[in-house]
KERO-597937 format. One line per field, with one value per residue: chain; x, y, z of N, C-alpha, C in turn; residue number from 1. Coordinates in nm, 3 decimals. Example, Ala and Ser with C-alpha at 12.3 -4.5 7.8 and 13.67 -1.06 7.14 Angstrom:
! residues 2
chain: A,A;
n_X: 1.319,1.285;
n_Y: -0.569,-0.225;
n_Z: 0.780,0.708;
ca_X: 1.230,1.367;
ca_Y: -0.450,-0.106;
ca_Z: 0.780,0.714;
c_X: 1.320,1.290;
c_Y: -0.330,0.003;
c_Z: 0.780,0.787;
n: 1,2;
***
This chain:
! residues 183
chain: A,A,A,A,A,A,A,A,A,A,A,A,A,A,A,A,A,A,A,A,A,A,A,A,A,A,A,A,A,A,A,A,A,A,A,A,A,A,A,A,A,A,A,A,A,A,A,A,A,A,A,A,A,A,A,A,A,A,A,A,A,A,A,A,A,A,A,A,A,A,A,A,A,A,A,A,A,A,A,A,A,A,A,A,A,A,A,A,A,A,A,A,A,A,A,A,A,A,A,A,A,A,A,A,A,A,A,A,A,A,A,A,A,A,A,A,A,A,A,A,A,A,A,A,A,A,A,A,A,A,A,A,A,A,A,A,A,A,A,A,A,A,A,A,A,A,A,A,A,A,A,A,A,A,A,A,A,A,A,A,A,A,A,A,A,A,A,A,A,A,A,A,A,A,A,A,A,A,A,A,A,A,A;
n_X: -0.710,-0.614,-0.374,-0.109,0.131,0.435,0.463,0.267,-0.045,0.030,-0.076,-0.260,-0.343,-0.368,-0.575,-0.714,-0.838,-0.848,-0.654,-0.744,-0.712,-0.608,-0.263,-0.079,0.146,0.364,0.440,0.530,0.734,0.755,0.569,0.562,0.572,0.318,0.140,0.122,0.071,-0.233,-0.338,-0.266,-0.415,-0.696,-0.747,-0.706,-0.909,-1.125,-1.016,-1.146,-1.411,-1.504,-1.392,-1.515,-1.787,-1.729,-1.662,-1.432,-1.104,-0.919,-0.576,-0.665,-0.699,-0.466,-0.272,-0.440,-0.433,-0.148,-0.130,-0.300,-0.165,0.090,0.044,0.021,0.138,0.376,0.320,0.502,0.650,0.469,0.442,0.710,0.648,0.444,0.556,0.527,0.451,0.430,0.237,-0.030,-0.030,-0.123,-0.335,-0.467,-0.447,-0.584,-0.842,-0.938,-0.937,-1.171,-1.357,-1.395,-1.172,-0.912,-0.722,-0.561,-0.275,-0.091,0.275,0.436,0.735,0.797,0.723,0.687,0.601,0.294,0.076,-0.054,-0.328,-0.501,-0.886,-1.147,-1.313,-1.250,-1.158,-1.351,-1.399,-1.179,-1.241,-1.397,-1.225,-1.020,-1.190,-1.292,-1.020,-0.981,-1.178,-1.107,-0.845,-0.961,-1.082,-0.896,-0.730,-0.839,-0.970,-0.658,-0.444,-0.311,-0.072,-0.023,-0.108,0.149,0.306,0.276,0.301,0.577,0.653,0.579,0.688,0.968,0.956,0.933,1.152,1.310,1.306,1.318,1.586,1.684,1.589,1.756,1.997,2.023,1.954,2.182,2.420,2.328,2.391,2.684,2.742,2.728,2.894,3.154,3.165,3.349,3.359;
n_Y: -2.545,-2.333,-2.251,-2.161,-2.246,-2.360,-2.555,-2.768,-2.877,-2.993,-2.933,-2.628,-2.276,-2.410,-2.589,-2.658,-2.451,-2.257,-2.033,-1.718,-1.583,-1.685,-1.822,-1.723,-1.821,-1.695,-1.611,-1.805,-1.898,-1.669,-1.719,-1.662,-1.400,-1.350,-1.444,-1.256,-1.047,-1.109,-1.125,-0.880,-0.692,-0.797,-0.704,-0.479,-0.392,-0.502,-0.342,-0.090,-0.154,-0.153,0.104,0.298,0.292,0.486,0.711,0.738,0.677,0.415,0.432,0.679,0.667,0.543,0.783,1.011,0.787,0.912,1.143,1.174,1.069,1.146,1.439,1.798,1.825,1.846,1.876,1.787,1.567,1.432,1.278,1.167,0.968,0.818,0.692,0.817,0.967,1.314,1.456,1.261,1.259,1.519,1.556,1.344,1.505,1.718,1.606,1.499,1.716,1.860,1.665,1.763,1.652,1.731,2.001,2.304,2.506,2.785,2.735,2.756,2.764,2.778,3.003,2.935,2.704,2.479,2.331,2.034,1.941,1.745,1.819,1.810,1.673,1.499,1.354,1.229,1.029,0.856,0.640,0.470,0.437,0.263,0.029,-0.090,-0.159,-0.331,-0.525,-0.587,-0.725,-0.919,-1.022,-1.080,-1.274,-1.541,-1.832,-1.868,-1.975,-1.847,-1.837,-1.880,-1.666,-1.506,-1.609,-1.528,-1.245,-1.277,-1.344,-1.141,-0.948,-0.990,-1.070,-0.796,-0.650,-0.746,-0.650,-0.366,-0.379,-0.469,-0.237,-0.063,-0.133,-0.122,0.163,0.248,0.123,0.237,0.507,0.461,0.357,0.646,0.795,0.635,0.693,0.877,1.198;
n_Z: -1.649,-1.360,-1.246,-0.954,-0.933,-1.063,-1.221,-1.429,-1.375,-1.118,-0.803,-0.654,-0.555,-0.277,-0.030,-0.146,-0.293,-0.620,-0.814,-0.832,-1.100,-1.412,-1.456,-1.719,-1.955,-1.940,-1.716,-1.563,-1.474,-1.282,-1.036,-0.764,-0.770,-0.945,-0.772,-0.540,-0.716,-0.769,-0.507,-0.414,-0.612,-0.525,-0.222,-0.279,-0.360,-0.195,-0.001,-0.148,-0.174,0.101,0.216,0.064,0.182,0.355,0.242,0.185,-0.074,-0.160,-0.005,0.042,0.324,0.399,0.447,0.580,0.842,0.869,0.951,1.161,1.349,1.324,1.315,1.199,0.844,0.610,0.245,0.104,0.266,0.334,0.111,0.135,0.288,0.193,0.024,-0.239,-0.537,-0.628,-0.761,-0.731,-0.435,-0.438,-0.594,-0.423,-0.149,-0.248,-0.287,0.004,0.087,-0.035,0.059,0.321,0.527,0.561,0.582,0.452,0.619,0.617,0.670,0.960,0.965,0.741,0.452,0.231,0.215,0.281,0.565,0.604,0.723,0.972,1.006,1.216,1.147,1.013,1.250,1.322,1.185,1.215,1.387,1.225,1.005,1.102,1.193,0.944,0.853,1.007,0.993,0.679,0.758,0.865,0.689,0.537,0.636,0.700,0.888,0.929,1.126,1.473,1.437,1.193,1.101,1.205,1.083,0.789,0.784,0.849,0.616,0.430,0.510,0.464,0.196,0.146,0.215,0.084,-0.175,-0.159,-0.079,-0.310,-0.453,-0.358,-0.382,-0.716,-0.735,-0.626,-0.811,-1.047,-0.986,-0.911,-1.166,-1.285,-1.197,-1.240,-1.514,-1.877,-1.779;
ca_X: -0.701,-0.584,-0.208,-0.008,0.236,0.518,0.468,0.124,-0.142,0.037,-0.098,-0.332,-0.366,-0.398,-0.664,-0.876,-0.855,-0.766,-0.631,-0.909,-0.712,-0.523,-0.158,-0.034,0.248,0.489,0.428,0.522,0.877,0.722,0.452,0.493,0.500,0.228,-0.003,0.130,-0.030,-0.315,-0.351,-0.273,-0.572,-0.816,-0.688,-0.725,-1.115,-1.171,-1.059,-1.170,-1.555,-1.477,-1.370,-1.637,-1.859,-1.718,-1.601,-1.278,-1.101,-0.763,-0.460,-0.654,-0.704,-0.325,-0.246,-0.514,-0.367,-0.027,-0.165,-0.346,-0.023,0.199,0.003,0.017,0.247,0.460,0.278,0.659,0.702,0.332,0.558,0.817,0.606,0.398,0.658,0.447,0.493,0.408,0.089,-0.038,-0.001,-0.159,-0.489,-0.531,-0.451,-0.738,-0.969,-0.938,-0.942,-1.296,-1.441,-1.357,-1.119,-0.803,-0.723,-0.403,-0.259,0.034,0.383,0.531,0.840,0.850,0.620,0.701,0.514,0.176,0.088,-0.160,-0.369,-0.647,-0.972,-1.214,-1.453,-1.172,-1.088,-1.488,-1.364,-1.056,-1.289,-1.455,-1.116,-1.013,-1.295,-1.214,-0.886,-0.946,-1.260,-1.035,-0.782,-1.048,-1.116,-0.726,-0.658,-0.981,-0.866,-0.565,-0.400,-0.275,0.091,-0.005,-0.079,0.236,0.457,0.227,0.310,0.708,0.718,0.599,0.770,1.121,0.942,0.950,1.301,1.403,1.251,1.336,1.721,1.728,1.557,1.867,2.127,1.956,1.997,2.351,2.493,2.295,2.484,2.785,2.767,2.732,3.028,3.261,3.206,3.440,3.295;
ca_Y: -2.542,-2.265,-2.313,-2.069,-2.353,-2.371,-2.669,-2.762,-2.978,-3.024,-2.798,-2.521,-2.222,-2.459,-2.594,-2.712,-2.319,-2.219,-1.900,-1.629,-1.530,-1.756,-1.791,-1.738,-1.877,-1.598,-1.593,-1.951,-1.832,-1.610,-1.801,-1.597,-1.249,-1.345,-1.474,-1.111,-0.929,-1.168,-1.085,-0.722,-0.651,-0.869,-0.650,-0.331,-0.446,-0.503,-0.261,0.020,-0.137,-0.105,0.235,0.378,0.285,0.574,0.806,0.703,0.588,0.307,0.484,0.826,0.630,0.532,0.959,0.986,0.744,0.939,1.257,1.108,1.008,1.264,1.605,1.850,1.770,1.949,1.763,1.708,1.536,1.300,1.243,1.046,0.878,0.707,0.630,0.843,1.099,1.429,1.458,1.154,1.307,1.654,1.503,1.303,1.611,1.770,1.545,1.502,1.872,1.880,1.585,1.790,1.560,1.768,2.151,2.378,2.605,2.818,2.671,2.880,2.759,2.805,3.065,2.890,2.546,2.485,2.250,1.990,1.897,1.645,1.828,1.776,1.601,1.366,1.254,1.122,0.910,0.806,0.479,0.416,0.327,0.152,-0.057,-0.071,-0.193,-0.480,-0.561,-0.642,-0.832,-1.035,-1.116,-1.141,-1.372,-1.614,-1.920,-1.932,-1.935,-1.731,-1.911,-1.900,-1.493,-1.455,-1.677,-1.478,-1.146,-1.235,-1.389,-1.043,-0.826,-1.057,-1.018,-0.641,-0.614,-0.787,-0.567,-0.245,-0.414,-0.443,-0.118,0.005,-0.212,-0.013,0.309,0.245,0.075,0.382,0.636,0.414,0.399,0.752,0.826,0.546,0.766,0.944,1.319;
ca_Z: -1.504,-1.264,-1.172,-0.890,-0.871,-1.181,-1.292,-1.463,-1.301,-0.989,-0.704,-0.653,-0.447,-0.110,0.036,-0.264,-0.350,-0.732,-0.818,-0.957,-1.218,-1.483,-1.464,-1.812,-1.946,-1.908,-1.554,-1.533,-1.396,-1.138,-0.976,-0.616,-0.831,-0.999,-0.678,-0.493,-0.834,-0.748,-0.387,-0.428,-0.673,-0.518,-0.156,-0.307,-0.405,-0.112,0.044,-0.197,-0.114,0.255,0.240,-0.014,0.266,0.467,0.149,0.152,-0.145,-0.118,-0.021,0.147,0.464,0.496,0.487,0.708,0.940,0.968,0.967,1.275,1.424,1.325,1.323,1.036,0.769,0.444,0.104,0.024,0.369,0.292,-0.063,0.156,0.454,0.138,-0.139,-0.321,-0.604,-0.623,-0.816,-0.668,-0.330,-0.460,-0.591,-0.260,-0.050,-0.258,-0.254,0.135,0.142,-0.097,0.122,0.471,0.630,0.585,0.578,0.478,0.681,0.653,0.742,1.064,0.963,0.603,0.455,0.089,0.237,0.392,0.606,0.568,0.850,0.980,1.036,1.333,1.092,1.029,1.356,1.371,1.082,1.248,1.450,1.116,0.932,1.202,1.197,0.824,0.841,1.154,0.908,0.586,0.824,0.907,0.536,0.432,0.738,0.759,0.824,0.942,1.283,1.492,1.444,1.036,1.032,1.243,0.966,0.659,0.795,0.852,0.463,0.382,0.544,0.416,0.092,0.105,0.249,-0.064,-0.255,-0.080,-0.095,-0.488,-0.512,-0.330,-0.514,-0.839,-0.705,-0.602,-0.929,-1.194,-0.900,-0.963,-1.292,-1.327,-1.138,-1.345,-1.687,-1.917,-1.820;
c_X: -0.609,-0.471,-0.187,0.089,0.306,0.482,0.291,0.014,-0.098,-0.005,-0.174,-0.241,-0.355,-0.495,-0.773,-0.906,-0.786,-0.744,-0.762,-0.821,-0.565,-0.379,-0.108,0.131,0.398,0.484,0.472,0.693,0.878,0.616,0.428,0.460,0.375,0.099,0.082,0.068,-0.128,-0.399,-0.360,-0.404,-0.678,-0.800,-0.796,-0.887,-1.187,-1.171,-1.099,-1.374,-1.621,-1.488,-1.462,-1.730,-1.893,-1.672,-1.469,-1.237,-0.956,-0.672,-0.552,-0.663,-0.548,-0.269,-0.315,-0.447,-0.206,-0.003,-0.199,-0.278,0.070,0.167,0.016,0.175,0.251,0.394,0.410,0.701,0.597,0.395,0.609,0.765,0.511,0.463,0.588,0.487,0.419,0.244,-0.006,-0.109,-0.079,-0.278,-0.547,-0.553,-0.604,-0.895,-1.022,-0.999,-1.103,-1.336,-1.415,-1.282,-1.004,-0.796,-0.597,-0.413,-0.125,0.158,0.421,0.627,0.885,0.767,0.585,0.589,0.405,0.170,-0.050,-0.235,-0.494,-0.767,-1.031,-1.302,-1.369,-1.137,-1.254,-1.452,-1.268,-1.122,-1.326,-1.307,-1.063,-1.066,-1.271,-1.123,-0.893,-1.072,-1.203,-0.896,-0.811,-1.047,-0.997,-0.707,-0.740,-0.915,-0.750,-0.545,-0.325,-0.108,0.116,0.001,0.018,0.379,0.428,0.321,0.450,0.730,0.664,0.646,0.946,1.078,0.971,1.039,1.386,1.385,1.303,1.472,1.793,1.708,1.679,1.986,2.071,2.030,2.165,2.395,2.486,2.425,2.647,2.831,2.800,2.861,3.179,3.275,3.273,3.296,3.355;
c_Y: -2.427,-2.288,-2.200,-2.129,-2.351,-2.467,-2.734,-2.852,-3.041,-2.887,-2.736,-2.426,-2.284,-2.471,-2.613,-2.554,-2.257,-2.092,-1.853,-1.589,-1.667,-1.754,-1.796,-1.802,-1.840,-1.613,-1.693,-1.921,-1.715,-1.650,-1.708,-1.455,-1.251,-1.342,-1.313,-0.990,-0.963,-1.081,-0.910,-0.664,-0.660,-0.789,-0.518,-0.295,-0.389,-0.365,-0.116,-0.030,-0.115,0.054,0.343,0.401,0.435,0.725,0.856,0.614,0.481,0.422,0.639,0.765,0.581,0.713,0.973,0.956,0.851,1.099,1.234,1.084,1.084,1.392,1.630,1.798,1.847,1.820,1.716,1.611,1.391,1.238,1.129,0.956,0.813,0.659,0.646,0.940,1.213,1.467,1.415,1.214,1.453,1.632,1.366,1.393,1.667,1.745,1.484,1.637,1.937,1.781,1.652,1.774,1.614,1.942,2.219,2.480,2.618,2.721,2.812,2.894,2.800,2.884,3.009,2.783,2.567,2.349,2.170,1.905,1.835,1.743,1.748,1.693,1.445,1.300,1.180,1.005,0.816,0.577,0.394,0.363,0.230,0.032,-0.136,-0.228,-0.332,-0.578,-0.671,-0.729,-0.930,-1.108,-1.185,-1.211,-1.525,-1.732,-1.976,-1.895,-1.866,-1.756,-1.910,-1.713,-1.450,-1.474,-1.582,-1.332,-1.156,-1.291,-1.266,-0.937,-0.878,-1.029,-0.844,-0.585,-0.628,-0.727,-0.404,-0.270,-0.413,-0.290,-0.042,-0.006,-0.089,0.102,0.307,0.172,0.162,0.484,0.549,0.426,0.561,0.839,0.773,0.646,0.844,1.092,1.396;
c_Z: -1.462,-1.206,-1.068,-0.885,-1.041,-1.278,-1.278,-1.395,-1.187,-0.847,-0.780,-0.568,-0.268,-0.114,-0.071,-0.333,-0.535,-0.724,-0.917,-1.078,-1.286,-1.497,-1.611,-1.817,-1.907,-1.792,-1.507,-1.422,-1.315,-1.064,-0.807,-0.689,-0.890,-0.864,-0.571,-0.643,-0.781,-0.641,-0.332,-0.495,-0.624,-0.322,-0.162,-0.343,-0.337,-0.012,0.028,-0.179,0.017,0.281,0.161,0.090,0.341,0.398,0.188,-0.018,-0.111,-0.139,0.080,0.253,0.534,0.485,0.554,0.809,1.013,1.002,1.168,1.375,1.435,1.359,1.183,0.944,0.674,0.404,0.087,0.118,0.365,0.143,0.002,0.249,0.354,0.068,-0.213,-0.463,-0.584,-0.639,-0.766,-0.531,-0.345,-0.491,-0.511,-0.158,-0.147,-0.262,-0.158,0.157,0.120,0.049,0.322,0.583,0.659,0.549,0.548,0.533,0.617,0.706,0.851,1.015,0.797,0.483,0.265,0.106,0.316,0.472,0.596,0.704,0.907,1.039,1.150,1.266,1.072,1.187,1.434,1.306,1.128,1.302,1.325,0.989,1.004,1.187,1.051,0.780,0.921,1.031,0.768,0.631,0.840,0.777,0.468,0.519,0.784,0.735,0.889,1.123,1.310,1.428,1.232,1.027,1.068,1.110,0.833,0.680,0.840,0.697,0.424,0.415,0.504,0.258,0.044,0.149,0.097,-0.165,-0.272,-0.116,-0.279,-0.542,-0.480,-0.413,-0.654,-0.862,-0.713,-0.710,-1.021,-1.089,-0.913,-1.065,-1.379,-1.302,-1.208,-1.464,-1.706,-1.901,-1.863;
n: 1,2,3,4,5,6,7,8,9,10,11,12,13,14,15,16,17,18,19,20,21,22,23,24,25,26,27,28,29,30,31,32,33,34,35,36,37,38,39,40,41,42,43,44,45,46,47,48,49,50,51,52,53,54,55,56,57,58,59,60,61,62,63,64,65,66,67,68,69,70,71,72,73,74,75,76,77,78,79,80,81,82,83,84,85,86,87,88,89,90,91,92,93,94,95,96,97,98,99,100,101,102,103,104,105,106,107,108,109,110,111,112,113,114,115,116,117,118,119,120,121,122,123,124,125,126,127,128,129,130,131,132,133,134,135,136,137,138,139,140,141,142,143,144,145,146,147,148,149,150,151,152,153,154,155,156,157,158,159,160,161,162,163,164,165,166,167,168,169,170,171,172,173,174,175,176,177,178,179,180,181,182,183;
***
């Protein structure tokens, strides 16, 4: 049987729902990390069959979006507005850039940097992620009420504070540490 719950044969998923994928035993002492792996994969599915639709793959439609929002942008500047790396960020810009949706120009300001910028072909696309995005809401939210997606969407955004907060702690204890040593 199908656990998300710690402890064995009590609970599901909710709602008469099992989890799709088996909780092993290691996992038994993370039961929410495990159903956020869960949820994340089965997400990213979705919305990588969503977005094929429109020749998009997961992840170029959120650059997109802040291209959309922001104007042109430094690649090193799309680096920090995804929590992305470098590379990452360099074969998305090009494979935006192959599929028409984005263009470099020159920096004015910095003749070292270019700037990367949404195409006119992209901003036809702009309704079609949209659509997209309210589409796969629909599928991650079915179900519940309005008073349940309001409580889902503040346990993850407290989830990803806490997250964001250790990642800091991290940072600041190695930069601590580094500072404490005999140099």
């Amino acid at each position: 049987m199908t656990q998300s719950t710690p402890e064995q044969g009590k609970g599901s998923t909710g709602a008469g729902q099992e989890a799709t994928v088996p909780v092993p035993a290691a996992a038994g002492g993370g039961p929410v990390s495990h159903a956020i792996f869960r949820l994340a994969r089965l997400h990213r599915m979705f919305a990588g069959q969503l977005l094929r639709r429109i020749g998009l793959h997961p992840g170029q439609e959120l650059v997109m979006m802040h291209l959309w929002e922001l104007g042109p942008q430094r690649q090193a500047d799309l680096v920090r507005l995804m929590d992305s790396d470098a590379a990452t960020m360099t074969r998305t810009v090009r494979r935006l850039e192959q599929a028409g949706f984005v263009r470099r120009r020159p920096s004015p300001t910095d003749k070292r940097a270019s700037l990367i910028e949404p195409t006119t072909a992209s901003h036809a696309l702009r309704r079609e992620v949209e659509q997209v995005w309210s589409q796969l809401e629909d599928l991650s939210t079915a179900g519940l009420s309005d008073d349940e997606r309001t409580a889902t969407l503040h346990t993850l955004e407290r989830l990803e504070q806490n997250l964001v907060q250790a990642a800091t702690d991290a940072t600041d204890a190695t930069d601590t540490a580094g500072l404490s040593g005999d140099d």
